[in-house]
C-alpha positions as a Markdown table, in Angstrom:
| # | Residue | x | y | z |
|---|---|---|---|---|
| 1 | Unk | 82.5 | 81.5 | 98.7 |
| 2 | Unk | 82.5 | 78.4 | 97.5 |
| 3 | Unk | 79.6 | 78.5 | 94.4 |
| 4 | Unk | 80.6 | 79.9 | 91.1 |
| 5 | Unk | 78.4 | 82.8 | 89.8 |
| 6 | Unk | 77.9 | 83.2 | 86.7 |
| 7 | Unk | 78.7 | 87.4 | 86.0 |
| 8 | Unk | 75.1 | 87.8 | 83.9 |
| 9 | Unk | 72.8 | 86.7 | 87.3 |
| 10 | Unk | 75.0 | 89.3 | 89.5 |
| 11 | Unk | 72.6 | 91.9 | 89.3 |
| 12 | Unk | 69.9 | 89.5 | 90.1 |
| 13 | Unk | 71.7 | 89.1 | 93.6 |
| 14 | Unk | 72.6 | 92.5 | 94.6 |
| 15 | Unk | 70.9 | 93.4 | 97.9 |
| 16 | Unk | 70.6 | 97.2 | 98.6 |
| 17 | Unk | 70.7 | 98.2 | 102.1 |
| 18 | Unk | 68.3 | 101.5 | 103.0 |
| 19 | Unk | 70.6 | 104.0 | 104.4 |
| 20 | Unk | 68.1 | 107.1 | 104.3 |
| 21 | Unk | 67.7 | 106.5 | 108.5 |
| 22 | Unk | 71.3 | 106.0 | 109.5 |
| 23 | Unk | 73.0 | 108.8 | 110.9 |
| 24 | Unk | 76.5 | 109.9 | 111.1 |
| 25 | Unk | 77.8 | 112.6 | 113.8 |
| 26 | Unk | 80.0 | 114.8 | 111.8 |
| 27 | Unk | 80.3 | 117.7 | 114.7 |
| 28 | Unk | 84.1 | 117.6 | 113.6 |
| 29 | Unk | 84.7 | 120.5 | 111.6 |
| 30 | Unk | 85.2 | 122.6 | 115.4 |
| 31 | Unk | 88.0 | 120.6 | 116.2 |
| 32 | Unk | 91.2 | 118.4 | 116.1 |
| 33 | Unk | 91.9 | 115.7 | 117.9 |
| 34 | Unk | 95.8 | 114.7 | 115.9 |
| 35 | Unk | 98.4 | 114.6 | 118.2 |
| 36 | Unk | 100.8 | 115.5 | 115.6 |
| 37 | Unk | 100.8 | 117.6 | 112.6 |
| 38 | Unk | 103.3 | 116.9 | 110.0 |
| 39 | Unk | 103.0 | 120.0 | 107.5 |
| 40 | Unk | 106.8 | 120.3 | 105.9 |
| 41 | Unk | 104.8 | 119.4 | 102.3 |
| 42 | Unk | 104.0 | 122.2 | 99.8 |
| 43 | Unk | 100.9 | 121.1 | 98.0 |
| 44 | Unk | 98.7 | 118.3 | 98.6 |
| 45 | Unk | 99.9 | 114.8 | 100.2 |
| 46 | Unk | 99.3 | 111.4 | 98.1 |
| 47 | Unk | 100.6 | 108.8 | 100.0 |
| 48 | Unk | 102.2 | 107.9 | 103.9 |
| 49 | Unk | 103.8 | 104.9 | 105.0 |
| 50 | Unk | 105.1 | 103.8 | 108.1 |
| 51 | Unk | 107.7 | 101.6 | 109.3 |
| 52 | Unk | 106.8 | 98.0 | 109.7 |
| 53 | Unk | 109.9 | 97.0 | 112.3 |
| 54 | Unk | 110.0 | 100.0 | 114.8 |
| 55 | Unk | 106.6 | 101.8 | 114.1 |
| 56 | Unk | 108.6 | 105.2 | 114.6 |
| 57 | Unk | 109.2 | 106.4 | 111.5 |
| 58 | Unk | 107.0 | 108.2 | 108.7 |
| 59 | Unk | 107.5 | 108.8 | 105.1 |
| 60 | Unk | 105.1 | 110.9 | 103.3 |
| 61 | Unk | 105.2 | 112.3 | 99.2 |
| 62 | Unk | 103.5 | 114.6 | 97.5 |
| 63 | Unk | 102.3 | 117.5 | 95.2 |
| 64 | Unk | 106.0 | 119.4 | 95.7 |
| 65 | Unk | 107.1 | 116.5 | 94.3 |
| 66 | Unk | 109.2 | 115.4 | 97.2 |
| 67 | Unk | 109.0 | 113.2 | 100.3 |
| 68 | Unk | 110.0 | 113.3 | 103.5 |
| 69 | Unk | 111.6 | 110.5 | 106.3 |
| 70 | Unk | 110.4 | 111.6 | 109.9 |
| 71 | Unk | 109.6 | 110.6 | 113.1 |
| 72 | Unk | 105.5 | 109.8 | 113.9 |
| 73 | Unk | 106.1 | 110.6 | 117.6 |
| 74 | Unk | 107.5 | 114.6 | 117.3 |
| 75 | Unk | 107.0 | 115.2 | 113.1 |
| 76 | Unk | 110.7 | 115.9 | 113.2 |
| 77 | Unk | 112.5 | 115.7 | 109.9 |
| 78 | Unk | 115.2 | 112.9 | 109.6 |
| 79 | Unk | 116.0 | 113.5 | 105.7 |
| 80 | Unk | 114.2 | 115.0 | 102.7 |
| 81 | Unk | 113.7 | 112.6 | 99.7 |
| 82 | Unk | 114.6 | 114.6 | 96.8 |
| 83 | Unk | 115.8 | 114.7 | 92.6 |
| 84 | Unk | 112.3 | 113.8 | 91.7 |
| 85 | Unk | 110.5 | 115.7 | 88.8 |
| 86 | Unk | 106.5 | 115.1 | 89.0 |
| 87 | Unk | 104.6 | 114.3 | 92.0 |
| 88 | Unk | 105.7 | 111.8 | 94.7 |
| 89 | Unk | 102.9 | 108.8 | 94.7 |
| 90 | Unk | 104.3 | 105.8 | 95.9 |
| 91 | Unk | 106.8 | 105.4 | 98.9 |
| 92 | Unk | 107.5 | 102.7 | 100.9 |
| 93 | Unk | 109.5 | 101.1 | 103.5 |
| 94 | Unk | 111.0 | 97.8 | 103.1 |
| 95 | Unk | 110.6 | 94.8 | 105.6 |
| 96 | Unk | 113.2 | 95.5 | 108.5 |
| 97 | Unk | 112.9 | 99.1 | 108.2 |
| 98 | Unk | 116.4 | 99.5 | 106.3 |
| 99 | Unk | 115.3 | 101.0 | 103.9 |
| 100 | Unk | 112.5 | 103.4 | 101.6 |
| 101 | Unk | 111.7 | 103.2 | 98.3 |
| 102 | Unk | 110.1 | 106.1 | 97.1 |
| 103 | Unk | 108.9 | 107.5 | 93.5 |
| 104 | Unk | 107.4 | 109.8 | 91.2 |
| 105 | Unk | 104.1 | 109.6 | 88.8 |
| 106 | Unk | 107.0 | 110.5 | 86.2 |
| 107 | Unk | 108.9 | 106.9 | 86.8 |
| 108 | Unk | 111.8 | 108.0 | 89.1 |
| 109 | Unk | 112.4 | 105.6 | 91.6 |
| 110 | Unk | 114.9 | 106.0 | 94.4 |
| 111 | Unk | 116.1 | 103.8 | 97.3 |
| 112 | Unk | 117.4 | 105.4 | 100.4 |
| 113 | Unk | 119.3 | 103.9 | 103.1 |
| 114 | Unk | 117.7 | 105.0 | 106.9 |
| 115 | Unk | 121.1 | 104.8 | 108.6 |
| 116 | Unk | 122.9 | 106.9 | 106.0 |
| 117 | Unk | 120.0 | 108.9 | 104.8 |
| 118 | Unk | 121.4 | 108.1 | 101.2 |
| 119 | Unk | 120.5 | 107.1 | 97.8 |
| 120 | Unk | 121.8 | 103.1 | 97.6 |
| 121 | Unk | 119.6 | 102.4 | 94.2 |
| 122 | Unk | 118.4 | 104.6 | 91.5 |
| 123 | Unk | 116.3 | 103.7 | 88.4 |
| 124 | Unk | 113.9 | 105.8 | 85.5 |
| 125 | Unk | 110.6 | 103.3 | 84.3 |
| 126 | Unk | 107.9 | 104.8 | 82.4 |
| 127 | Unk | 104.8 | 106.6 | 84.4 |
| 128 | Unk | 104.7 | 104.6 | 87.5 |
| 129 | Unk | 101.5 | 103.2 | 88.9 |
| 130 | Unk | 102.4 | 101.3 | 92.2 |
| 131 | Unk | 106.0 | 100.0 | 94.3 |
| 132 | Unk | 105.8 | 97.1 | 96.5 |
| 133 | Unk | 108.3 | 95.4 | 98.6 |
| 134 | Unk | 109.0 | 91.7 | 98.9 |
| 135 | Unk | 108.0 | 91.0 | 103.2 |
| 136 | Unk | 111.1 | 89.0 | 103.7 |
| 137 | Unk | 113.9 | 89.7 | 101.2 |
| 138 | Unk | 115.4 | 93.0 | 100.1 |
| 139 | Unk | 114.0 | 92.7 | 96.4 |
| 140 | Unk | 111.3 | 95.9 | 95.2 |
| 141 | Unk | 108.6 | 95.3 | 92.7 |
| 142 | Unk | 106.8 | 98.0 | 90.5 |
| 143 | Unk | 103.9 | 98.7 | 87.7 |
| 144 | Unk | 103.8 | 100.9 | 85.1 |
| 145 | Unk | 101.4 | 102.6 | 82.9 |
| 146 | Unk | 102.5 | 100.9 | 79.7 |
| 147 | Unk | 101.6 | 97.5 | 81.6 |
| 148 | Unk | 105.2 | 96.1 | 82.6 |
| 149 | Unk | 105.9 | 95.3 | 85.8 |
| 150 | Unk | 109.6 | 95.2 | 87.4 |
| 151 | Unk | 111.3 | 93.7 | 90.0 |
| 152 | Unk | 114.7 | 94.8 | 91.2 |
| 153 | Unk | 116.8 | 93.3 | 94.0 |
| 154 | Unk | 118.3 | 96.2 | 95.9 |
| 155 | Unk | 121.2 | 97.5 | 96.1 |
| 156 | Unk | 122.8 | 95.4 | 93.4 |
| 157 | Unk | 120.3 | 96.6 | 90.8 |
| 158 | Unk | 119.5 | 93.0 | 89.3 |
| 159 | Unk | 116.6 | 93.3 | 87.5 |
| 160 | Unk | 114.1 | 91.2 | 85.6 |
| 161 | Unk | 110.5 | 92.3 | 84.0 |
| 162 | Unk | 107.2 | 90.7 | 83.6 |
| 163 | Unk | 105.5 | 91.8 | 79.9 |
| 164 | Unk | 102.4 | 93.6 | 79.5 |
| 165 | Unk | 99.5 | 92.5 | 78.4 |
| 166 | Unk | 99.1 | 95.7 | 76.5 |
| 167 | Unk | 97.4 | 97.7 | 79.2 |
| 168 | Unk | 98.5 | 99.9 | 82.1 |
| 169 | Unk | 99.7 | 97.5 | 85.2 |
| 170 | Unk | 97.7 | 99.5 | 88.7 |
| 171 | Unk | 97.9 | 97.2 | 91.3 |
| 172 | Unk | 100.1 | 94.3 | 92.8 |
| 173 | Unk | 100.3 | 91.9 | 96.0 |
| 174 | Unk | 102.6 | 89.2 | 96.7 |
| 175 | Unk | 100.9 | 86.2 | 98.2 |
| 176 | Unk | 102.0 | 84.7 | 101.4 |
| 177 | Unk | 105.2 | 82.6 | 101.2 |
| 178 | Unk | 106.8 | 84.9 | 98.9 |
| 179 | Unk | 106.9 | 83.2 | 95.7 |
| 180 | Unk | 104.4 | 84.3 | 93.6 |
| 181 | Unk | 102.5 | 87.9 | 92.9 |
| 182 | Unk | 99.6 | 88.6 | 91.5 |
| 183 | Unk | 98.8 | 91.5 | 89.0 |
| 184 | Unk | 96.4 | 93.7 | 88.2 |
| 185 | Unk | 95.4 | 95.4 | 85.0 |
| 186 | Unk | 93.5 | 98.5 | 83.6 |
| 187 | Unk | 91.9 | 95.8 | 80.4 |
| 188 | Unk | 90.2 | 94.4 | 83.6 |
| 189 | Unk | 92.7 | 91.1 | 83.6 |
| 190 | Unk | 94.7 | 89.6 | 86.4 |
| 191 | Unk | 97.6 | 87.4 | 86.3 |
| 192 | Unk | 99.7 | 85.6 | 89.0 |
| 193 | Unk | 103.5 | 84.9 | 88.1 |
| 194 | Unk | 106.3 | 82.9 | 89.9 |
| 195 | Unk | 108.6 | 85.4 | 90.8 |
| 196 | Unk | 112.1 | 83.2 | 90.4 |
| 197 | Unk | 110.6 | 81.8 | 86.8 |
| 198 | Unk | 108.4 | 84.8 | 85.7 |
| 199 | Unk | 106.2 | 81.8 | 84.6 |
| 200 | Unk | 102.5 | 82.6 | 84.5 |
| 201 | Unk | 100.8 | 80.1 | 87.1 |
| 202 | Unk | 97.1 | 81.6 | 86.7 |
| 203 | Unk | 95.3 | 84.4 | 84.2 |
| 204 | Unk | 92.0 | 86.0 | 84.2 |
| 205 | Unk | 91.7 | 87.2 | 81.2 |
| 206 | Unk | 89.3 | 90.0 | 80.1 |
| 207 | Unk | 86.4 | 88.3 | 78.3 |
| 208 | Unk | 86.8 | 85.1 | 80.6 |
| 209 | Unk | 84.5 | 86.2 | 83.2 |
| 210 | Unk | 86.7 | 88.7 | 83.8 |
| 211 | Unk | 86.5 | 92.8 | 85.8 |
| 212 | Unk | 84.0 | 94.7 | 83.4 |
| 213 | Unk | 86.4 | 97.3 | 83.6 |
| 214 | Unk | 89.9 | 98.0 | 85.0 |
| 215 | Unk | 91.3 | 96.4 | 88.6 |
| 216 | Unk | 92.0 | 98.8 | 91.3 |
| 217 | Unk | 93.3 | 97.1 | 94.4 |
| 218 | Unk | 94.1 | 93.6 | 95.1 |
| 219 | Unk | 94.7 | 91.6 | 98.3 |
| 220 | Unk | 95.6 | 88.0 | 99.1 |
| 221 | Unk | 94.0 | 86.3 | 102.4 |
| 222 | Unk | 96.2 | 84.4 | 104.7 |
| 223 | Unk | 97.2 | 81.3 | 102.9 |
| 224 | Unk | 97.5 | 82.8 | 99.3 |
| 225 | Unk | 94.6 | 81.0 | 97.7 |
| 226 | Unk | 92.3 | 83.7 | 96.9 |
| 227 | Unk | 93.2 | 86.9 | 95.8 |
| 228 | Unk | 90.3 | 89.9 | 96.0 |
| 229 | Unk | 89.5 | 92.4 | 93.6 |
| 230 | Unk | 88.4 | 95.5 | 93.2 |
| 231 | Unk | 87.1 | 97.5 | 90.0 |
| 232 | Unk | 86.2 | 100.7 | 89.1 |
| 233 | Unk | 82.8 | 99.8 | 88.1 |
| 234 | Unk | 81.9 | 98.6 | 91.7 |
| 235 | Unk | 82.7 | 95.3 | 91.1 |
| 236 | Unk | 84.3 | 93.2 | 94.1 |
| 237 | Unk | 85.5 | 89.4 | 92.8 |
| 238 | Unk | 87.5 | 86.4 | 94.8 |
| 239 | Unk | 89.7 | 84.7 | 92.4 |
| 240 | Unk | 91.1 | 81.5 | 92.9 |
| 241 | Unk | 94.6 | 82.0 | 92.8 |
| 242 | Unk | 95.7 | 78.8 | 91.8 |
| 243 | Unk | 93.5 | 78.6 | 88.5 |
| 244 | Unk | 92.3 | 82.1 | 87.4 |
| 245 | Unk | 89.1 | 81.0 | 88.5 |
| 246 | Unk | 86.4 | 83.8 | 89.4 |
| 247 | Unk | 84.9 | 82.2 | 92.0 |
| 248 | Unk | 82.8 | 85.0 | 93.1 |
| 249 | Unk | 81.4 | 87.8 | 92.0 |
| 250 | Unk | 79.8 | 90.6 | 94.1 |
| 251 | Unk | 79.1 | 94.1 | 94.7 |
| 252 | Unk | 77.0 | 96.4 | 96.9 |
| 253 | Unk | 76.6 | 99.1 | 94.5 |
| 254 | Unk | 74.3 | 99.9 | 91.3 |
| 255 | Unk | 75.8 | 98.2 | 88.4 |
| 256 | Unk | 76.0 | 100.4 | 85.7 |
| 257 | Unk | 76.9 | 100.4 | 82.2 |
| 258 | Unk | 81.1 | 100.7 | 82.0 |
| 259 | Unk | 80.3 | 103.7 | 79.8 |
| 260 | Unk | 78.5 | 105.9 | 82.0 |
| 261 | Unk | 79.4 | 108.7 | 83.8 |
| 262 | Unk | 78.6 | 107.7 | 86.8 |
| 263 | Unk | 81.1 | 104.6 | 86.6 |
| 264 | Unk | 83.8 | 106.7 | 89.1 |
| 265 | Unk | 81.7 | 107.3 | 91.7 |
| 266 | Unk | 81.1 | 103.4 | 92.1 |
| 267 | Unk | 84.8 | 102.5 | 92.2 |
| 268 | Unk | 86.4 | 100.3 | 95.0 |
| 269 | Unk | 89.0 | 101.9 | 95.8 |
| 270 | Unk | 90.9 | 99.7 | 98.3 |
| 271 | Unk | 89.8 | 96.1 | 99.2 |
| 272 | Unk | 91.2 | 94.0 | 102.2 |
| 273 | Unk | 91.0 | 90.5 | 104.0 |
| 274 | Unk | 91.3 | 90.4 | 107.9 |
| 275 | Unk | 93.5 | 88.5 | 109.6 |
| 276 | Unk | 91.5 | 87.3 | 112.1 |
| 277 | Unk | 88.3 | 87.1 | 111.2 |
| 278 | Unk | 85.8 | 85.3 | 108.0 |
| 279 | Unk | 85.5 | 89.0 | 106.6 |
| 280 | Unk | 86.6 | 91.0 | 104.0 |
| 281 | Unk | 85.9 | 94.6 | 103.3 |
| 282 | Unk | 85.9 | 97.0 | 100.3 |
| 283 | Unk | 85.9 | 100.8 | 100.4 |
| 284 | Unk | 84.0 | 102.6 | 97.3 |
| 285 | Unk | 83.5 | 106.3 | 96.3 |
| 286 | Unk | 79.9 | 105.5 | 96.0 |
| 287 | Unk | 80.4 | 106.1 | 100.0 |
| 288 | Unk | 80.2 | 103.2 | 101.5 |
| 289 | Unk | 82.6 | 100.7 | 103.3 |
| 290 | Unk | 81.3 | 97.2 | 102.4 |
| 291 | Unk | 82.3 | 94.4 | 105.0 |
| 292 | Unk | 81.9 | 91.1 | 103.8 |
| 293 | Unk | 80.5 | 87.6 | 105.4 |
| 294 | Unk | 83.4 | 85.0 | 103.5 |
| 295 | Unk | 81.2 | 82.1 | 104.8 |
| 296 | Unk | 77.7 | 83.2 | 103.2 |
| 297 | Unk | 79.5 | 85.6 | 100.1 |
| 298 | Unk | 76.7 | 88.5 | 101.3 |
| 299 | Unk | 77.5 | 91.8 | 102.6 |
| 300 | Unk | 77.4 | 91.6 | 106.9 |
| 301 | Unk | 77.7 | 95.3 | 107.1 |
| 302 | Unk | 77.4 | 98.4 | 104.7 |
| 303 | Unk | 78.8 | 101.1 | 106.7 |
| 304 | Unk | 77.9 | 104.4 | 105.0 |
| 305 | Unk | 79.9 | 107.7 | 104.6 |
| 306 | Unk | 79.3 | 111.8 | 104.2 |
| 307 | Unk | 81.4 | 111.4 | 100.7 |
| 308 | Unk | 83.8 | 108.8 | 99.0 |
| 309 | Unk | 85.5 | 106.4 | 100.9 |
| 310 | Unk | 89.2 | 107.0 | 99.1 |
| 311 | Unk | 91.2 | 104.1 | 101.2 |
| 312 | Unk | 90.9 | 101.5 | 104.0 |
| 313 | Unk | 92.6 | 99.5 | 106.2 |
| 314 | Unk | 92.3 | 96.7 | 108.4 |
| 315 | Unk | 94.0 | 97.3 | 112.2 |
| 316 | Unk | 97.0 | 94.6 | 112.3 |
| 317 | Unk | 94.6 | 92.4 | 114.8 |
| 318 | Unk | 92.5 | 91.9 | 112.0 |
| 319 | Unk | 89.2 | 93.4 | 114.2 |
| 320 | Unk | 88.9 | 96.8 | 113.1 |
| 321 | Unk | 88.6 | 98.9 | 109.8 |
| 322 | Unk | 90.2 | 102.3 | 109.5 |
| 323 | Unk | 88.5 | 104.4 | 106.4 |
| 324 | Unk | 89.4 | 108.0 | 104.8 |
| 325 | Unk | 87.3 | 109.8 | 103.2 |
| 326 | Unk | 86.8 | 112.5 | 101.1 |
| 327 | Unk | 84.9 | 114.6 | 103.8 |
| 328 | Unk | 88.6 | 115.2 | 105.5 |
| 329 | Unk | 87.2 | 112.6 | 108.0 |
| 330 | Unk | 89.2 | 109.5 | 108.9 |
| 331 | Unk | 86.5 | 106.5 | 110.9 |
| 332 | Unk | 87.1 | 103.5 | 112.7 |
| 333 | Unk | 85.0 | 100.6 | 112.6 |
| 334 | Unk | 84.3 | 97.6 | 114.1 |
| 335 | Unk | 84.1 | 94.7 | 112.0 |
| 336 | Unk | 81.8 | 92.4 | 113.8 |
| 337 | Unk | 79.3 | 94.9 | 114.6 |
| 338 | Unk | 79.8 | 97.6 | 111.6 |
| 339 | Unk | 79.5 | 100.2 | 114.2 |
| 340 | Unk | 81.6 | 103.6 | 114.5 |
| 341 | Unk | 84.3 | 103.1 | 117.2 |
| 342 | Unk | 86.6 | 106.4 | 116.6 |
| 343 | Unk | 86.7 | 109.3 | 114.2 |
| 344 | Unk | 89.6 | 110.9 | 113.6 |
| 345 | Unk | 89.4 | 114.6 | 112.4 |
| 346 | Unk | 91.4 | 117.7 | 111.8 |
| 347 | Unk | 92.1 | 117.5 | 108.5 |
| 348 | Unk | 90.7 | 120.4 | 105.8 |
| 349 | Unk | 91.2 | 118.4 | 102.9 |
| 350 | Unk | 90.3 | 115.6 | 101.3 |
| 351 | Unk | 91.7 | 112.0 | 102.5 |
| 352 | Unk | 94.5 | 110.8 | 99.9 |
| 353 | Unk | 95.9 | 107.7 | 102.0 |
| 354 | Unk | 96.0 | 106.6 | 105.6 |
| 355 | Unk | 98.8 | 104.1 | 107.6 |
| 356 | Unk | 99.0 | 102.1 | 110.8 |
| 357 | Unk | 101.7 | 100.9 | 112.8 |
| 358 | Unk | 102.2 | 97.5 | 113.3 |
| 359 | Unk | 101.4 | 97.8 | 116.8 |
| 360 | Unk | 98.3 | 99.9 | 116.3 |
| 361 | Unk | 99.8 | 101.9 | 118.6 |
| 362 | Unk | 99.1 | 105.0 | 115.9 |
| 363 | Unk | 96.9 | 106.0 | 112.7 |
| 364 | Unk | 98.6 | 108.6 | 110.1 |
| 365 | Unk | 96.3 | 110.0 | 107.6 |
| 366 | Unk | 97.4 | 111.8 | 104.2 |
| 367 | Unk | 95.4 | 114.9 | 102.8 |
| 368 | Unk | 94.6 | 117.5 | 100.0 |
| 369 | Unk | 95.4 | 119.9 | 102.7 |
| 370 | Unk | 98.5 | 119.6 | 102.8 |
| 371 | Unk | 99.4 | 117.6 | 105.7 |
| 372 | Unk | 99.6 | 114.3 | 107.4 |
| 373 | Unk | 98.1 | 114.3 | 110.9 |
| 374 | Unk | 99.2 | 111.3 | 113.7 |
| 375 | Unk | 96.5 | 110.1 | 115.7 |
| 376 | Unk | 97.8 | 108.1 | 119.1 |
| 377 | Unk | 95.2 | 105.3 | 119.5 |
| 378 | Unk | 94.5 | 102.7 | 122.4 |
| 379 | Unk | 93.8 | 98.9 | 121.6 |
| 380 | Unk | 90.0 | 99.6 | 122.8 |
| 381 | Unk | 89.4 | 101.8 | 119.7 |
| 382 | Unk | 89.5 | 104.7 | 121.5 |
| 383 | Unk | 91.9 | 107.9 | 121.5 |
């Protein structure tokens, strides 16, 4: 993606695929093929994580505002995660599986120690939008509604914040080596900041060929120098991380006016690079997973779905794509050849979020149902 489009031309260069003769096999509403059911939450479940040392441990939150620490092999309980006042959307473990952050929509955050199954850290925001952790030192970062982000090291508590730029803060990566993050905001801007300085290396700003409307996800290839973006209006951009520079700007769906009310069902939800492979991919509620060429900036595969695709996620070899979607039905797919490999059913719900262990040894999916279901997988993409 090396050409600079100019926004106004996009539409000019959107190629449609025809999906009216593709077929999906959706005999899955007669069975279940989970090898564990995890269903201690009262309400529906918004997010799962799993640990990124061990790849034995769970923690899910949800509608009962709570979340629970467990083991992905038996569902057993280690500890409940509780004191929260609103619903449990963000939880996460840190790098060497020490330790899980986990908080409410309501701004409650709360760090718990494994070991001790205790609180170390405690802290109120405002309405919380996402928590990340720092992949090599113990230090937490976190966006808010009102557009501030935070970073914390834990357990001292040290804090320091990066200002808003006057609109709600809904997505953050940090870029590979550590130092720097990018942001991403709801005005449709992005911004990446030095993490020791808090100096601003890079802005998009909205009305500089900036996200029509507000940035959903964002993720960072392998070296750090482009970040990818997706938007609610169905918008998927590479930005140079180094200047703010859009350097491309794509999308597979309709493009529609921000206004409409048909913008939702466009939004890219989740976007991802692989790690071993050209490719990136995008997941939409206009039911599709996209799965981008990086070499020829057009669309290799568009790799329909019954309903929204809610959340995606590459397989840790970088070869694979595992999708949830709102038909309760979680897919895997091969990135090379855009083909359904697995499904992976059970659920009765919609699909909130999904996790895989760092071996891909096993797939967790998170649902409107009430549950969270653990799929055992082999490295052939089968189960």
């Amino acid at each position: 993606m090396e050409n600079e489009i100019n926004e106004e031309d996009l539409a000019n260069q959107i190629e449609e695929t025809d999906l009216d003769d593709v077929e999906i096999d959706d005999e899955h509403e007669a069975y279940d093929n989970s090898d564990v059911i995890f269903t201690q939450h009262k309400g529906s479940v918004f997010v799962v994580n799993v640990d990124p040392k061990f790849g034995k441990y769970a923690v899910s939150g949800g509608e009962d505002d709570t979340a629970f620490v467990w083991e992905i092999k038996s569902g057993d309980v280690m500890f409940q995660c509780e004191g929260y006042t609103d619903s449990v959307t963000c939880a996460r473990f840190n790098h060497d599986s020490t330790m899980v952050a986990v908080g409410d929509m309501a701004g409650n955050v709360k760090v718990w120690n494994l070991e001790s199954k205790q609180v170390v850290w405690s802290f109120e925001t405002s309405d919380l939008e996402w928590l990340l952790w720092h992949p090599g030192a113990p230090v937490l970062l976190a966006g808010t509604h009102d557009g501030e982000c935070w970073m914390w090291k834990i357990p001292s508590g040290d804090c320091k914040t990066f200002p808003s730029p006057g609109s709600s803060c809904n997505c953050g990566v940090i870029l590979p080596g550590g130092k720097l993050a990018c942001f991403g905001y709801a005005d449709g801007s992005t911004r990446v900041i030095e993490l020791k300085t808090g100096e601003v290396q890079s802005t998009l700003a909205k009305g500089q060929k900036s996200h029509p409307s507000c940035v959903n996800h964002l993720a960072s290839d392998n070296d750090g120098h482009i970040v990818l973006a997706g938007c609610v209006n169905g918008m998927v951009k590479l930005i140079n991380a180094t200047t703010g520079k859009v350097i491309q700007v794509s999308s597979s769906y309709t493009v529609i006016d921000e206004k409409s009310d048909e913008e939702i069902e466009n939004s890219v939800e989740c976007v991802g690079f692989s790690s071993m492979l050209p490719l990136a991919a995008s997941a939409s509620l206009n039911n599709k997973l996209t799965i981008w060429d990086l070499k020829s900036s057009k669309p290799r595969h568009k790799c329909p779905h019954p309903a929204g695709v809610s959340v995606m996620s590459w397989n840790n070899r970088g070869s694979s794509i595992y999708t949830g979607c709102l038909d309760g039905v979680c897919r895997l797919w091969g990135a090379r050849g855009g083909e359904v490999e697995d499904t992976f059913v059970g659920h009765q719900g919609e699909i909130y979020d999904i996790a895989v262990t760092s071996n891909d040894d096993y797939f967790l999916s998170a649902s409107a149902d009430g549950s969270v279901r653990v799929y055992a997988t082999s490295h052939d993409g089968t189960t």
